[in-house]
PLY file of the C-alpha trace (Angstrom):
ply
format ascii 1.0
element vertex 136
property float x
property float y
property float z
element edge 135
property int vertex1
property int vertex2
end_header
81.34 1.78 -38.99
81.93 -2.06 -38.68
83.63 -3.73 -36.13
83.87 -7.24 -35.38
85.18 -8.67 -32.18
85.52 -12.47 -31.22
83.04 -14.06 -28.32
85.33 -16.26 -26.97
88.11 -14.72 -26.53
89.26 -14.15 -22.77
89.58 -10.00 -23.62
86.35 -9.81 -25.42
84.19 -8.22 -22.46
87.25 -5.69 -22.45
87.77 -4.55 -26.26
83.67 -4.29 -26.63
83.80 -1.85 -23.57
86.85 0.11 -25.21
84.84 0.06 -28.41
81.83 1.77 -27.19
83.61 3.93 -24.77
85.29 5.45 -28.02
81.50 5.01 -29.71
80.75 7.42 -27.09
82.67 10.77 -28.68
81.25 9.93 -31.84
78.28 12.32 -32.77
77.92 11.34 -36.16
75.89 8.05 -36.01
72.42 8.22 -37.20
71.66 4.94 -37.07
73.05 1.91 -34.26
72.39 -1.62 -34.09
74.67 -3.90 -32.37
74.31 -7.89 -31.96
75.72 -10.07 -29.10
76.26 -13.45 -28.83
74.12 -14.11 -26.03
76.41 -13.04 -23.45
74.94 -10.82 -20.33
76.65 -7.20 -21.52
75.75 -4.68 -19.17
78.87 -2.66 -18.87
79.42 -1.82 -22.41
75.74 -0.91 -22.77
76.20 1.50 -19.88
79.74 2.93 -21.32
77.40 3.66 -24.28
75.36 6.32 -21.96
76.49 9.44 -23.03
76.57 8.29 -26.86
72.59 7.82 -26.69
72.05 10.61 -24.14
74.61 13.50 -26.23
74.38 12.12 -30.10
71.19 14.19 -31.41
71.30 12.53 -35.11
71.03 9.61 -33.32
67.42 8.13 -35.07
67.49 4.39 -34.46
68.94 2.12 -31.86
68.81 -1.51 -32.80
69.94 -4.28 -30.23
69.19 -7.64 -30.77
70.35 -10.83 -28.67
71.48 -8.80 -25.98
70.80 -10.11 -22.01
69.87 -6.93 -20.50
69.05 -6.45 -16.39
66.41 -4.27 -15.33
68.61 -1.85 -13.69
70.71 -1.58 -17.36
67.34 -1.10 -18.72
66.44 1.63 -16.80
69.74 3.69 -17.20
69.32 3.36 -21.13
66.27 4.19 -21.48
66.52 7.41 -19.09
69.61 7.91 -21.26
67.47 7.95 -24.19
64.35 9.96 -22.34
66.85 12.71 -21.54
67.65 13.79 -24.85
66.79 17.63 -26.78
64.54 15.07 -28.91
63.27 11.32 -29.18
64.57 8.81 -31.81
62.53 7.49 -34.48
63.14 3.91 -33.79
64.01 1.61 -31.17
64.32 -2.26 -31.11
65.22 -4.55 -28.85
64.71 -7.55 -30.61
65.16 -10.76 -27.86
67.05 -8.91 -24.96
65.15 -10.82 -22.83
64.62 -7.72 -21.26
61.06 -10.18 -19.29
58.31 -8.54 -17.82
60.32 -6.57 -14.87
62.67 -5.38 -17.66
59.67 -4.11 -20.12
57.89 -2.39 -16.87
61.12 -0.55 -16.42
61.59 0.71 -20.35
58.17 1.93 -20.21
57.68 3.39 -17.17
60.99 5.70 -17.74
58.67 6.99 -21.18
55.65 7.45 -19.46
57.58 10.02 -16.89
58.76 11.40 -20.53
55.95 10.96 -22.96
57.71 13.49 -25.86
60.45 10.86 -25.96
58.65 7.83 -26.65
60.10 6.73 -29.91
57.34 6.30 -32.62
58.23 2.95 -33.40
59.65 0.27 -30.61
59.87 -3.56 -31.27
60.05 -5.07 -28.26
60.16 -9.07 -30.17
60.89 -12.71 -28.44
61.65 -11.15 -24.53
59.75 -13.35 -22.74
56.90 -11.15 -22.35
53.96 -12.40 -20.47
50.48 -11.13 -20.35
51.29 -9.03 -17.47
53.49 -6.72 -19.85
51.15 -6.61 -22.40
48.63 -5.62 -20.95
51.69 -2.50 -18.81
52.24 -1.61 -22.48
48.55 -0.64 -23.49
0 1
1 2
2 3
3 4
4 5
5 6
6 7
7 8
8 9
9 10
10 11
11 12
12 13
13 14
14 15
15 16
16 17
17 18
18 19
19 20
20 21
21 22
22 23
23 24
24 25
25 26
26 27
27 28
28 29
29 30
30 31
31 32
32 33
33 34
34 35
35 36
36 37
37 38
38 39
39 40
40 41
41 42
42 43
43 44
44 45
45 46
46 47
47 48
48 49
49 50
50 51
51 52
52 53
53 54
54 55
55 56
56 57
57 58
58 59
59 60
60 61
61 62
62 63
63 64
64 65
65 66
66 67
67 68
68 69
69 70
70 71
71 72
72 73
73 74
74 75
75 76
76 77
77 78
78 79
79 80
80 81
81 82
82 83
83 84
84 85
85 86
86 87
87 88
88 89
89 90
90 91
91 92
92 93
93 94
94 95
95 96
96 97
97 98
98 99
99 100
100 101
101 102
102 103
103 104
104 105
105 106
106 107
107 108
108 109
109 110
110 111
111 112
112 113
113 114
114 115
115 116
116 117
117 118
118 119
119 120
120 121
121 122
122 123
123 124
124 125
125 126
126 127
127 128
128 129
129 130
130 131
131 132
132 133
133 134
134 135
């Protein structure tokens, strides 16, 4: 599936959120990755909820670019620790997710250590020593 909408455009916060809300009966996808143009998206990431926390051949969730809060962080990634099983992959390539924002993605895996993905790139989010050293 394919779908390209245009930042800019005064509806564009709108159509993404209809996109993913209709993302969310989908139970087919094995594999999402979604790019933004910079722009702080938290309500389409949370109308994407139930597609994470219900799609189980879901392997890979790929977001890159995205300006993700703490508290967004924390409802995906219990969305994703809540599942019958973990995915394979997750990346969230600059999110600029910061150190609060890593603390938050990890800490909701530690409380569900069977759910940690096996692979998570966590790449260019501002990421200081103090999350480095949360991680390991």
């Amino acid at each position: 599936i394919s779908h390209e909408l245009q930042y800019g455009k005064p509806s564009f916060n709108s159509r993404l959120s209809r996109f993913f809300d209709c993302m969310s009966e989908n139970q087919s996808i094995c594999h999402f990755e979604c790019s933004s143009p910079g722009c702080r998206i938290i309500e389409p990431l949370l109308s994407l909820r139930s597609f994470f926390a219900n799609n189980e051949k879901l392997e890979s969730v790929r977001l890159f670019n995205w300006k993700i809060t703490p508290e967004a962080i924390h409802s995906f990634a219990a969305c994703l620790a809540n599942r019958r099983s973990p995915i394979e992959s997750l990346s969230l390539r600059k999110c600029r997710l910061g150190d609060e924002g890593v603390k938050e993605l990890i800490s909701v895996f530690l409380d569900h250590p069977k759910m940690i993905p096996k692979k998570i790139c966590l790449r260019k989010n501002s990421m200081r020593d103090e999350s480095c050293s949360y991680i390991s």
